[in-house]
SELOSE-594144 format. One record per residue: residue in three letters; x, y, z of N, C-alpha, C in turn. Coordinates in steps of 0.001 Angstrom, whole numbers, padded with zeros to 6 digits, always signed. Atoms other than C-alpha are relative to their C-alpha. Example, Ala and Ser with C-alpha at 12.3 -4.5 7.8 and 13.67 -1.06 7.14 Angstrom:
! SELOSE-594144
ALA+000890-001190+000000+012300-004500+007800+000900+001200+000000;SER-000820-001190-000060+013670-001060+007140-000770+001090+000730;
//
This chain:
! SELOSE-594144
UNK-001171+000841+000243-009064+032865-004151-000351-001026-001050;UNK+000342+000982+001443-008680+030733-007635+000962-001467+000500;UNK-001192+001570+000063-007033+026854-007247-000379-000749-001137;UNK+000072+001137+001211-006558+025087-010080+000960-001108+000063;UNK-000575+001162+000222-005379+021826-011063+000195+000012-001580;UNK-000556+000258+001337-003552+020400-014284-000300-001291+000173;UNK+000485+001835+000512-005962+017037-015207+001033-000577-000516;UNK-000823+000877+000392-003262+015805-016917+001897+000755-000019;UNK-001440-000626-000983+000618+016432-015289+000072+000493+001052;UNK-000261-000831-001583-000521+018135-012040+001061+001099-000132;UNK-001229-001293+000290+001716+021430-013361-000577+000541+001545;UNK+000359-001097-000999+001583+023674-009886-000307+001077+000003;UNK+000800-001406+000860-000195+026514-009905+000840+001294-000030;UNK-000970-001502+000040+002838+029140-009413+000841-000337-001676;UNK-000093+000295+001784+003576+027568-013322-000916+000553-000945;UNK+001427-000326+001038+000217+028619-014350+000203+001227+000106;UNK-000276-001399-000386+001292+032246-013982-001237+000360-001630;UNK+001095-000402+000605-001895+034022-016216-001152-000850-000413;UNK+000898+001175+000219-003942+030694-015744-001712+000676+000576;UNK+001102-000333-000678-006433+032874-013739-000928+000865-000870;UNK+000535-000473+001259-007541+034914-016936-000847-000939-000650;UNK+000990+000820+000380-009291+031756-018188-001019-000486+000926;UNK+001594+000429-000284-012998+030773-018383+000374-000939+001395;UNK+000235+000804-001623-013728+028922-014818-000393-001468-000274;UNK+000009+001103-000136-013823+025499-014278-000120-000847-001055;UNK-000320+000681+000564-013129+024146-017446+001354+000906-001006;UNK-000858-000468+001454-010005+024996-019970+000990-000438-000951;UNK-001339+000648+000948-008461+023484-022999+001526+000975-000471;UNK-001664+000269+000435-004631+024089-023315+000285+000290-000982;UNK-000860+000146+001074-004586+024142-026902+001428+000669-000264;UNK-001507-001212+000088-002014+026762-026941+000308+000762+000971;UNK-000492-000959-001225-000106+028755-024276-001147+000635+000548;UNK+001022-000815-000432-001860+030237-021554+000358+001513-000064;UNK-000175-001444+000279-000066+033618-022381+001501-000161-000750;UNK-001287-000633+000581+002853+034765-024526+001052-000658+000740;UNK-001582+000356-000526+005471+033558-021908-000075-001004+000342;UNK-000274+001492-000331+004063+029970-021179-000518-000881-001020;UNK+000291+000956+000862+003565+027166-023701-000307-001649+000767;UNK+000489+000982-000550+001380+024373-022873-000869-001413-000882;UNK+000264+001299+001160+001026+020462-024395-001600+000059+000334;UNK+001522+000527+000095-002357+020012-025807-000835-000665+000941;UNK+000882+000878-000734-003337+017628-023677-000486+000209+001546;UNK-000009-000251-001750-003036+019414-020305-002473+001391-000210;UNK+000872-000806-000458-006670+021000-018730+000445+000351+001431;UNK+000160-000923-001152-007201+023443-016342-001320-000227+000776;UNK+001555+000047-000471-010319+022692-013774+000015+000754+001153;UNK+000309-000873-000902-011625+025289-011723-000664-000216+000960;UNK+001131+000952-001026-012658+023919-008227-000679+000595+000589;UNK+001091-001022-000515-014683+027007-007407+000359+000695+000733;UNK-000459-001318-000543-014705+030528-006083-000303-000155+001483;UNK+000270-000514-001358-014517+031458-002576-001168+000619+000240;UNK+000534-001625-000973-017265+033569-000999-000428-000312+001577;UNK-000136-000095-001215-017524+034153+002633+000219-001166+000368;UNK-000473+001943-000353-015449+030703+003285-000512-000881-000442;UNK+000826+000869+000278-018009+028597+001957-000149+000068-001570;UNK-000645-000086+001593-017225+027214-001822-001360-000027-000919;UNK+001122+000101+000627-019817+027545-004337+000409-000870-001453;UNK-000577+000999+001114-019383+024159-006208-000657+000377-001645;UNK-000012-000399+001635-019201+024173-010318-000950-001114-000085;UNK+001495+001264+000573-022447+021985-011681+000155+000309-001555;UNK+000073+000902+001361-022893+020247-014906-001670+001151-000617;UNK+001296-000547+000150-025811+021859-016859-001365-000551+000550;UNK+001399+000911-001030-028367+019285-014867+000373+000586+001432;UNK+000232-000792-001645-027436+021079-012016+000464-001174+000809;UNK-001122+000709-001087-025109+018341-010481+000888+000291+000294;UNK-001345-001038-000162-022272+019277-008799+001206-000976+000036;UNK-001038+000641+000733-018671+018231-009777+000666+000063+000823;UNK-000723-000087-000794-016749+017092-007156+002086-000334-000469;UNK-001177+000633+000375-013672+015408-009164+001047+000703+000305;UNK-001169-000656-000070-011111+018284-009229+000229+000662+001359;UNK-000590-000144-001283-011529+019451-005636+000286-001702+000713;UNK-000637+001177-000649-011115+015488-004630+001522-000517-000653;UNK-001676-000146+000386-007949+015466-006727+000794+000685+000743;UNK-000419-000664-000751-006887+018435-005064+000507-000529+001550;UNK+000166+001166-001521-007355+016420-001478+000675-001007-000285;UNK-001190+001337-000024-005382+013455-002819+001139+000737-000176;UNK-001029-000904+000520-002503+015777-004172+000839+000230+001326;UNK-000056-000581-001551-002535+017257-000640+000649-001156+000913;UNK-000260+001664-000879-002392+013514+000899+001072-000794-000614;UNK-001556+000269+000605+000803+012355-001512+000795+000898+000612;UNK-000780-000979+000299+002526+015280-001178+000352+000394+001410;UNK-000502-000751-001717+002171+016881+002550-000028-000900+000584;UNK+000486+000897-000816+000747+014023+004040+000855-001077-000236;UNK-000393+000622+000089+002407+011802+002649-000323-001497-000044;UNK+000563+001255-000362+000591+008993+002504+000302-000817-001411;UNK-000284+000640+001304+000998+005872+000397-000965-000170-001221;UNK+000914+000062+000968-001091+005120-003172-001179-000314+000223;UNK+001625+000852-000933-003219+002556-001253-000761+001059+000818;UNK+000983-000799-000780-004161+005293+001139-000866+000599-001022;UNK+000656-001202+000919-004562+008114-001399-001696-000288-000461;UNK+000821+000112+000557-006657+006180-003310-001616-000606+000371;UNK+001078+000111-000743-009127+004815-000468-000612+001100+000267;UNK+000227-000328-000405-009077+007718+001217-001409+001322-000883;UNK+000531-000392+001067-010296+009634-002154-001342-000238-000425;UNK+000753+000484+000607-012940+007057-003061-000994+000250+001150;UNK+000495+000259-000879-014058+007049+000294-001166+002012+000288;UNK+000633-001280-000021-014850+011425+000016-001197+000167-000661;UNK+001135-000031+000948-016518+010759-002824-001270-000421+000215;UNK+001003+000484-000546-018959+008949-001590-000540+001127+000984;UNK+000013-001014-001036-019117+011522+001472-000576+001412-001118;UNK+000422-001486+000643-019796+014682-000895-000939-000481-001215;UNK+000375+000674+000517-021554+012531-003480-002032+000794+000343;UNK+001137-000267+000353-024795+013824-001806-000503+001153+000612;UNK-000238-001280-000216-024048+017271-001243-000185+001041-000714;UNK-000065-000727+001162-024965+020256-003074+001001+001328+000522;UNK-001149-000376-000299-022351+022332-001424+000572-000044+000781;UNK-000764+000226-001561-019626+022560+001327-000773+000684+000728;UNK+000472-000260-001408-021871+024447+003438-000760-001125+000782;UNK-000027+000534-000603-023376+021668+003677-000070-001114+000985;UNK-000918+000886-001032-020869+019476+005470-000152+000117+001135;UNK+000553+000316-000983-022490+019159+008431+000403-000582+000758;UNK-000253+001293-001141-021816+017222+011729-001421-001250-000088;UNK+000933+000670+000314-025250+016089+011337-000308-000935-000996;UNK-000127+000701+001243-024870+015211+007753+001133-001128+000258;UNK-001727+001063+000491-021033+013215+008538-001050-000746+000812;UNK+000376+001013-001129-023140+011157+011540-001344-001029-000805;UNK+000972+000808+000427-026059+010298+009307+000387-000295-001401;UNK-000394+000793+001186-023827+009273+006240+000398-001444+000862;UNK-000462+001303-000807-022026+006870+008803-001216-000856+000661;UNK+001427+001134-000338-025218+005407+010072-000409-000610-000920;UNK+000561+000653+001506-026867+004985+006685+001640-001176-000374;UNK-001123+000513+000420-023180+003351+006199-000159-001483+000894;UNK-000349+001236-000696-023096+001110+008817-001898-001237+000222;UNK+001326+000708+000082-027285+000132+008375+000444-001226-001386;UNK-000290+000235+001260-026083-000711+004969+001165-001716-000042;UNK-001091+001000-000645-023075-003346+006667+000915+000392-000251;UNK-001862+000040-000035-019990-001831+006520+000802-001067+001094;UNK-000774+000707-000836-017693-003737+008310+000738+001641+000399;UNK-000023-000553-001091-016407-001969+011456+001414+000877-000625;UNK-001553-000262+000981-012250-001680+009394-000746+001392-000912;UNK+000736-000930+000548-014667-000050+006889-000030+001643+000328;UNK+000730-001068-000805-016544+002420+009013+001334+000655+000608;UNK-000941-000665-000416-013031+003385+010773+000488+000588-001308;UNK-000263-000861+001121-011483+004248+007533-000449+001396-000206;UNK+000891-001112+000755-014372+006113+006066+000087+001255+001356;UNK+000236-001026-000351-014159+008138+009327+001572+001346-000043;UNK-001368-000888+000286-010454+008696+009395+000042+001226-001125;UNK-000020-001057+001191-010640+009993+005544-001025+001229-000027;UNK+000871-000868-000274-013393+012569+006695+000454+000826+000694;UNK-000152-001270-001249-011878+013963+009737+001666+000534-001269;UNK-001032-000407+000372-008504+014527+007076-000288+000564-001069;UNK+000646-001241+000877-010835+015990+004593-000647+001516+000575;UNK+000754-001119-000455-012479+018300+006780+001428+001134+000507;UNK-001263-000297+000021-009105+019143+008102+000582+000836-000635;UNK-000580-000897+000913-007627+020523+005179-000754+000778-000883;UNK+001048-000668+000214-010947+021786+003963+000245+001254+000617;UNK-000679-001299-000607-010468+024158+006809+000745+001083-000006;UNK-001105-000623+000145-006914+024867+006234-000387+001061-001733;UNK+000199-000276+001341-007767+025933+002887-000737+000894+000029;UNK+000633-000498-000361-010213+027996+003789-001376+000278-000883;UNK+000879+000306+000081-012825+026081+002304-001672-000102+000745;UNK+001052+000301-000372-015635+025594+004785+000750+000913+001431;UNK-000359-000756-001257-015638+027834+008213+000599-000265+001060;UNK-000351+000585-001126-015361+025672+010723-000236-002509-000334;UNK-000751+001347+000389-014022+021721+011028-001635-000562+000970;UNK+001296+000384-000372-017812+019606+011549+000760-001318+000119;UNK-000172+001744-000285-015330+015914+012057+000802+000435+001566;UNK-001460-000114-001652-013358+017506+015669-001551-000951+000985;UNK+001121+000761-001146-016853+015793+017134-000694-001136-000409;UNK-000114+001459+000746-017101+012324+015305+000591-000911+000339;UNK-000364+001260-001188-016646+009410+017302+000506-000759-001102;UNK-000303+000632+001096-014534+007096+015442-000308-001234+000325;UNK+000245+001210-000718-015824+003320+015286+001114-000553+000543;UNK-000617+001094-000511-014213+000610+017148+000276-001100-000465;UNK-000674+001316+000945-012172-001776+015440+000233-001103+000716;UNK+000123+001847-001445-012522-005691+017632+001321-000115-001097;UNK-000886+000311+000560-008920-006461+016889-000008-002071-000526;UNK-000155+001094+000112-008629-010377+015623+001342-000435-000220;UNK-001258-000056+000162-005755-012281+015630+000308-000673-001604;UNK-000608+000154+001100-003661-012718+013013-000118-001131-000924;UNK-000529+001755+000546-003453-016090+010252+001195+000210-000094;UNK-001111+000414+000131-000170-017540+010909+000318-001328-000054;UNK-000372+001274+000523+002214-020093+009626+000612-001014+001460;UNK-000965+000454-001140+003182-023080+011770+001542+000076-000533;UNK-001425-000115+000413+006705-023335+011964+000376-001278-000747;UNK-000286+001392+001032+006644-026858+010162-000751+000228-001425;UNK+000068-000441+001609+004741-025234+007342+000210+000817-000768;UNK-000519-000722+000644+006746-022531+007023+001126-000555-000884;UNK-001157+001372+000756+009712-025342+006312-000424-000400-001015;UNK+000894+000930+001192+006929-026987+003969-000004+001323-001155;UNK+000830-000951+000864+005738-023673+001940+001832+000052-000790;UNK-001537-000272+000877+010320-022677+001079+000878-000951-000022;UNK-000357+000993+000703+010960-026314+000421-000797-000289-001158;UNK+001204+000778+000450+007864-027091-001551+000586+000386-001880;UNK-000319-000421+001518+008651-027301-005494-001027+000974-000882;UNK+000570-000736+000631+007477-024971-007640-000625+000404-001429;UNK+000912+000492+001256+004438-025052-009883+000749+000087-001514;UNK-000292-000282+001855+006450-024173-013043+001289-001097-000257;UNK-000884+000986+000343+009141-027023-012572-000625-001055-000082;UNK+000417+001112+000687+009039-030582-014174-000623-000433+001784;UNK+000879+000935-001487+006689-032857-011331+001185-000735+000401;UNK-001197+001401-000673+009876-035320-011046+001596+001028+000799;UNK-001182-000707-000451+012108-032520-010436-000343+000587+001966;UNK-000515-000005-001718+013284-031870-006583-000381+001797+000819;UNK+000264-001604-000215+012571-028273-004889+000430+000468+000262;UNK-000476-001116+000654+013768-025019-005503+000796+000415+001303;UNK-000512-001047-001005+015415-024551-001951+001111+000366-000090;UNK-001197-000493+000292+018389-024637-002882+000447+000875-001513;UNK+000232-000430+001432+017693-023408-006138+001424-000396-001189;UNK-000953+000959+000359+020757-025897-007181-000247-000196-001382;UNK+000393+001082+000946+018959-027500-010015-000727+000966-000757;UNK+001228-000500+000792+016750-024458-011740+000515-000175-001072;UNK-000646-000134+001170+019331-024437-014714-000631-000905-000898;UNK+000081+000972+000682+018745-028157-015322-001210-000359-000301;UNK+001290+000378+000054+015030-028462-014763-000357+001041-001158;UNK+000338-000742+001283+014441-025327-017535+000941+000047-001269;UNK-000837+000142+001570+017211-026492-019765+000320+001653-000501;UNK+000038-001261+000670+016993-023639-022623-001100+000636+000171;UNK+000980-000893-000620+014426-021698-021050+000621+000970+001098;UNK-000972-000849-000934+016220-018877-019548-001011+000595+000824;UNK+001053-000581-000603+012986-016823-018708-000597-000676+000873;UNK+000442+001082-001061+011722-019797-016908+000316-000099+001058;UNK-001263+000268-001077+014398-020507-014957-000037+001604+001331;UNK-000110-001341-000931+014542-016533-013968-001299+000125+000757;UNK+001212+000241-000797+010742-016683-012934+000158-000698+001496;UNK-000410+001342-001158+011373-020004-010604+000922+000796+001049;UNK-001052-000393-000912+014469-018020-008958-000548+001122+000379;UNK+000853-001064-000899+012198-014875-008444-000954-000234+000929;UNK+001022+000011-001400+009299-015988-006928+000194-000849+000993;UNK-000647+000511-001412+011328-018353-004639+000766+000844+000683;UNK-000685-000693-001293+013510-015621-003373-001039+001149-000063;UNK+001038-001049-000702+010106-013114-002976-000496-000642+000886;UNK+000474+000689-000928+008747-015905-000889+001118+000254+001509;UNK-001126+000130-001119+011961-016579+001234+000534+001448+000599;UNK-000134-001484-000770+013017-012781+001493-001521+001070+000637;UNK+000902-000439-000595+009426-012128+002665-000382-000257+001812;UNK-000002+000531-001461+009712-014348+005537+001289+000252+000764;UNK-001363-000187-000820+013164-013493+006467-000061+001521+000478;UNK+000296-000984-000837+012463-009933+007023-001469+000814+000037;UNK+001287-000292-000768+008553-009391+007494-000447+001033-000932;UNK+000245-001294+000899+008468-006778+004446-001481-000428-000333;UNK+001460-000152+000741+004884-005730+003563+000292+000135-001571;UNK+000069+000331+001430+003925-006345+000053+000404+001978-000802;UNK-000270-001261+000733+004317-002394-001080+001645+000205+000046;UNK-001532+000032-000438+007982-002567+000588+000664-000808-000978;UNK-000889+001079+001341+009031-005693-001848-000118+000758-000885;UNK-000638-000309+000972+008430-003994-004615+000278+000956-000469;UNK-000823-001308+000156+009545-000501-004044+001189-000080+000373;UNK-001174-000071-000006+012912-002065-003515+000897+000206-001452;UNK-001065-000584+000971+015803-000545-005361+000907-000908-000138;UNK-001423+000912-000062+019052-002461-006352+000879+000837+000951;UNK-000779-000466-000772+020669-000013-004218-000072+000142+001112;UNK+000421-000102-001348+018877-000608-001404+000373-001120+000556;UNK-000073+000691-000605+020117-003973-001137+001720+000150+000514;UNK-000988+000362-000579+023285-004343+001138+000605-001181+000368;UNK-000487+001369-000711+025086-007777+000567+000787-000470+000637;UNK-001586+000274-001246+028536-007516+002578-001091-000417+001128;UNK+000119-000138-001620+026234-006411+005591-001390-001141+000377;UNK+001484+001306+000324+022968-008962+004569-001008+001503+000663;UNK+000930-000813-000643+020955-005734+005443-000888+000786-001478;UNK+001151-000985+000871+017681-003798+003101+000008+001328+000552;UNK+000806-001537-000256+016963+000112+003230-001297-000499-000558;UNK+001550+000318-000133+013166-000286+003373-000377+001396-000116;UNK+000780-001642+000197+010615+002840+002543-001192-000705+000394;UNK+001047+000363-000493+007493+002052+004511-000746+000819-000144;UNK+001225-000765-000216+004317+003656+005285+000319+001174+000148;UNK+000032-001173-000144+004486+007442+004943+001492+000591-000101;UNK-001425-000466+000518+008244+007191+003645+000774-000311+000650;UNK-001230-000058-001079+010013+006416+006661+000942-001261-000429;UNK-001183+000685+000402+012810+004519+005920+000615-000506+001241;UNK-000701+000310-001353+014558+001661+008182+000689-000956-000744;UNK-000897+001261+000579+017283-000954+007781-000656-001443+000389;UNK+000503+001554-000660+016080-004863+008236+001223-000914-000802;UNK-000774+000840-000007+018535-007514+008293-000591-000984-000770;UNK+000538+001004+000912+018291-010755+006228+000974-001155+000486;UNK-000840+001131+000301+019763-014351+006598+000713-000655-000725;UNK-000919+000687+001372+022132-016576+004821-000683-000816-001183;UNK+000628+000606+001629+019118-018431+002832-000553+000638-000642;UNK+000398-001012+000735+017589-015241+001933+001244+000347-000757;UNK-000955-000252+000114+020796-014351+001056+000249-000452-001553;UNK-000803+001249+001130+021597-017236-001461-001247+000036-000541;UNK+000595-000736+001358+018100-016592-002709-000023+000859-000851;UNK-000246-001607+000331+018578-012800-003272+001354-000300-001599;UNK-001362+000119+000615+022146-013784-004885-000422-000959-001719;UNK+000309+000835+000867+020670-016500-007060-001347+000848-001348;UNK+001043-001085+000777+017567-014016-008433+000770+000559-000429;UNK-001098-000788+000537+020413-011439-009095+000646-000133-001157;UNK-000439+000494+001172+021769-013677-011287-000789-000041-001468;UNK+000666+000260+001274+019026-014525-013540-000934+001609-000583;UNK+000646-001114+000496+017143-010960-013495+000196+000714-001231;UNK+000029-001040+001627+018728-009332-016510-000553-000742-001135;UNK+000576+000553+001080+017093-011970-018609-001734+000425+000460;UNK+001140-000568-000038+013743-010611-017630-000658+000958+000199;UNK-000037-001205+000466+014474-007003-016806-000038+000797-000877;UNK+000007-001091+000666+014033-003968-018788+001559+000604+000014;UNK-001268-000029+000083+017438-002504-019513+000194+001387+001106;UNK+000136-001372-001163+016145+001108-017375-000701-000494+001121;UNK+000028+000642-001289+014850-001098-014352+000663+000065+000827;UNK-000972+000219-001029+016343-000438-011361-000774-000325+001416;UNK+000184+000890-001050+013692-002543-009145+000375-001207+000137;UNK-000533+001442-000432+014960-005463-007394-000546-001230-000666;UNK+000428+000972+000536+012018-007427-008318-001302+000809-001378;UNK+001017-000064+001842+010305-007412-012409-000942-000977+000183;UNK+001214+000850+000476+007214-008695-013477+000496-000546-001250;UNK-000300+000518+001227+007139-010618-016704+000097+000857-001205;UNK-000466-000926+000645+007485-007958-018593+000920+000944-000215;UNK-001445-000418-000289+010489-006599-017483-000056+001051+001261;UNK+000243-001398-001028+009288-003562-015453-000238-000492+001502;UNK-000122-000009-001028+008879-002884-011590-001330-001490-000089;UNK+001115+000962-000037+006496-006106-010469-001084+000826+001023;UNK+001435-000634-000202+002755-005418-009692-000246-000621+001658;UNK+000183+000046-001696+001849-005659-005613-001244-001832-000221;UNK+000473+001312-000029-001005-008210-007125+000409-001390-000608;UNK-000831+001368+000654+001344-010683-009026+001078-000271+001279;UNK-000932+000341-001266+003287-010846-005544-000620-000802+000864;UNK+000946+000922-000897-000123-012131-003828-000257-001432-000586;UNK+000423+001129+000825-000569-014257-006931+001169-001414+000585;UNK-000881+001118+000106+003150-015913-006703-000149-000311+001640;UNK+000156+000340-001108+002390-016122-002583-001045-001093-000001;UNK+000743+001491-000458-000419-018569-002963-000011-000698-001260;UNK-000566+000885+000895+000691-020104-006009+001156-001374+000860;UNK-001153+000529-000290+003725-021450-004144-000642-000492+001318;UNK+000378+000293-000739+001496-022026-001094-000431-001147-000239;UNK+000763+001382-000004-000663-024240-002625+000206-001210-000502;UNK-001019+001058+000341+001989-026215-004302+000593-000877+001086;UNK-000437+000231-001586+002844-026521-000557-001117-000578+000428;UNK+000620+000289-000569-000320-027765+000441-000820+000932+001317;UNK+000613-000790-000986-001291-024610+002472-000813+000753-001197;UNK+001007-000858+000463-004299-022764+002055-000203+001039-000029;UNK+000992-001228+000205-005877-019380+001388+001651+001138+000698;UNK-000905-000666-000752-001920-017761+002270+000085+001304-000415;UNK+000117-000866+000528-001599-014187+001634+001586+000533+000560;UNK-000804-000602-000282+001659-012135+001715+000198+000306+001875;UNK+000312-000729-001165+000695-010365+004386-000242-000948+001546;UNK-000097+000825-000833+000335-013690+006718+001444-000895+000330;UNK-001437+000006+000020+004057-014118+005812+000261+001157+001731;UNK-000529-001252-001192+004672-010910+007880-000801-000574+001083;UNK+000531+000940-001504+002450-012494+010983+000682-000801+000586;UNK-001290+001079-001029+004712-015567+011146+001149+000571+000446;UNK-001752-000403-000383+007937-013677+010796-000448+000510+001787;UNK+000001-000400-001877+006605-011617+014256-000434-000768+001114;UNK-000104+001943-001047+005133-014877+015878+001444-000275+000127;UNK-000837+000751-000030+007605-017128+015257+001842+001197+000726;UNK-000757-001296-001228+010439-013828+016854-000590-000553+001127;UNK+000105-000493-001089+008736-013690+019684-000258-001433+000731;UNK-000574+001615-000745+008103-017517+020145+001739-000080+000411;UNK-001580+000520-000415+012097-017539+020244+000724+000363+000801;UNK-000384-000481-001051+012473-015240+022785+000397+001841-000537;UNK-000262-001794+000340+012695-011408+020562-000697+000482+000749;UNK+000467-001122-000941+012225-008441+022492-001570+000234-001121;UNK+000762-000418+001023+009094-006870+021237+000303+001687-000683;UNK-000364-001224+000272+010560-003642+020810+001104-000063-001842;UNK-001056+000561+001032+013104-005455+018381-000962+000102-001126;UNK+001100+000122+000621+009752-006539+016516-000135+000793-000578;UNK+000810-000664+000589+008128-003734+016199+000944+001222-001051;UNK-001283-000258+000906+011861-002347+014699-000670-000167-001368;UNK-000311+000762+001269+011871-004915+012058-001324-000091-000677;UNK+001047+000189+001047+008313-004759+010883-000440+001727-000575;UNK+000429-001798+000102+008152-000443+011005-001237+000012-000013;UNK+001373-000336-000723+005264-000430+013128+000817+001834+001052;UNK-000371-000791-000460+004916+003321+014143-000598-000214+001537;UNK+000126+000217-001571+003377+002273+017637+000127-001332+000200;UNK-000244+001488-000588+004207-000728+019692-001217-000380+000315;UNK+001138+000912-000053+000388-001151+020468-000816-001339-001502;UNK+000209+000529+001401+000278-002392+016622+000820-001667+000242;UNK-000724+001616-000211+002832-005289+017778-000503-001030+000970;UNK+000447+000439-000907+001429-005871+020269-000931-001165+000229;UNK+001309+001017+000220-001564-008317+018707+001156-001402+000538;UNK-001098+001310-000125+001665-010864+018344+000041-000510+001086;UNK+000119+000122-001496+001482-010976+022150-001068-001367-000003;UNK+001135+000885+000266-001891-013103+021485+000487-000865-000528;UNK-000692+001528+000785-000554-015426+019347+000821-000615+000399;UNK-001468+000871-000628+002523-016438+021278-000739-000473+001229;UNK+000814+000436-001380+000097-016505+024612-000236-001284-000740;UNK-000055+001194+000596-001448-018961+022631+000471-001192-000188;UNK-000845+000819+000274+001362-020694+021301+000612-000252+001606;UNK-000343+000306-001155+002496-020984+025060-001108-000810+000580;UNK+001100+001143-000487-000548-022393+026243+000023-001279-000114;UNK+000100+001333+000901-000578-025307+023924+001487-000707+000314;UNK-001163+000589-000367+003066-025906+024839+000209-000533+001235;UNK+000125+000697-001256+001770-025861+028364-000678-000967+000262;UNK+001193+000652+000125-000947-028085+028044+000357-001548-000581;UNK-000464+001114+000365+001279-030341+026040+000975-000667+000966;UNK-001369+000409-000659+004147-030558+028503-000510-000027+001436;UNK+000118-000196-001796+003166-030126+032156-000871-001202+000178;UNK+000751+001047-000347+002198-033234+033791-001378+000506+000758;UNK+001153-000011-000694-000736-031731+035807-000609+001446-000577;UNK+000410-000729+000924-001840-029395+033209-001972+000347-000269;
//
């Protein structure tokens, strides 16, 4: 059995129809691979090695190293596509093989012995524990489809203990500095000028600075619509304009592994959302159709979202805040107020409720301290 890949476009291989006629594991494109298909210069063909009796006999470099790149493409391809997984995975889970086959001279051998004494040498080395779970996950989902493929004989991760992750709890906002962080003015307005909550005044504080102005009204309503419905940072900015719903104040959301859910929004998200809306086409691209642009007009970058999160934090006087401790308060501060947790684990598209469940800790917590403050014989 032949599998190839297209280094540059990923063409599928029922496109490559007479692709199997060319030299093995390397082939330039210049010109059609036969009479009936025509192919841009720039595309290669890499051959991730022949079958024989299940066990692959990897392609080596003339030093006699062996070339793992185009079967770990293959394995991410697999993990977009069937699996479905998001970029962030892909691209851990990828880096993470590499390493894993890195000191292998072929799939035979992928060993149980070999996966147990990479993870040791791994964890002598200090992985952190998050780490070490990962690296085992992306192993047992390489070996997996290794299998399926009918790469290697038999699956050497079905007996691989996966580490133990010590859950910690969450950093979250108090509820007086969540007030502080989407009042707090914002680093790019004059010092004398008043803050952006109402976003009343951005016109007058940037004068003729239109781009300015549109900045100020974005990253105050990415802040405020972060905390109003708990969206993870990949969720903000794979929103669509058509995903927002303002009659009903509700988002279509695309989460982890595609699934799609509705989350509600409030009236000051609302009047942020409405107010961004306004100024976006001065900093959009004219074929943009994400909600929120970077300064350049196009979709905005996941790390200029962390940037404008503790930018605006520390204008606030809070420290070290990350997106992602947004989403903590939103499910605290719920469940301080009396939300179900089922509601919760709704609105944040957690696929198990043991995932919501940390929040539990934090509100214990926050109950404690309420008891401790209030009960006379405490």
């Amino acid at each position: 059995m032949l599998t190839w890949l297209c280094a540059a476009g990923r063409v599928p291989p029922h496109h490559l129809a007479g692709a199997v006629a060319c030299t093995p594991y390397l082939v330039s494109c210049s010109s059609g691979l036969n009479a009936g298909i025509a192919a841009p210069k720039s595309i290669r063909l890499v051959h991730i090695g022949a079958l024989h009796c299940g066990v692959v006999e990897s392609p080596k470099t003339a030093s006699g190293d062996v070339q793992w790149s185009s079967l770990i493409d293959e394995f991410g391809l697999w993990l977009e596509h069937v699996r479905n997984c998001s970029s962030n995975t892909v691209t851990a889970y990828t880096a993470d093989i590499a390493l894993v086959l890195d000191g292998l001279s072929g799939l035979q051998d992928l060993t149980l012995e070999y996966l147990r004494d990479f993870l040791y040498q791994q964890k002598r080395h200090g992985m952190s524990a998050s780490t070490m779970a990962r690296r085992t996950a992306a192993i047992r989902q390489f070996c997996s489809w290794a299998r399926k493929q009918g790469l290697i004989p038999t699956d050497p991760s079905l007996r691989l203990t996966v580490a133990q992750v010590g859950r910690t709890l969450p950093r979250v906002l108090r509820e007086e500095e969540t007030t502080q962080l989407l009042q707090a003015p914002h680093p790019l307005a004059d010092s004398t000028a008043a803050g952006v909550d109402d976003g009343s005044s951005i016109g007058q504080r940037t004068g003729s600075r239109p781009k300015q102005a549109a900045v100020i009204a974005r990253d105050y309503c990415i802040v405020e619509l972060m905390y109003a419905t708990g969206l993870r940072v990949s969720e903000l900015t794979g929103l669509q304009l058509h995903d927002i719903d303002e009659h009903r104040r509700m988002l279509r959301v695309t989460g982890k592994g595609g699934k799609q859910r509705t989350v509600p929004f409030g009236e000051p998200a609302h009047h942020a959302l409405q107010l961004w809306l306004e100024y976006r086409d001065t900093l959009a691209n004219p074929d943009t159709t994400a909600v929120f642009v970077g300064n350049q007009g196009g979709r905005i970058d996941p790390r200029q979202v962390r940037r404008i999160v503790q930018r605006l934090a520390s204008a606030a006087g809070i420290d070290a805040l990350s997106p992602h401790a947004l989403r903590h308060s939103v499910a605290t501060d719920l469940l301080n107020h009396g939300a179900d947790l089922r509601l919760v684990q709704l609105l944040l598209g957690h696929s198990s409720l043991s995932t919501t469940q940390i929040y539990t800790h934090v509100s214990e917590q926050h109950l404690l301290e309420v008891f401790q403050r209030a009960h006379p014989r405490a």
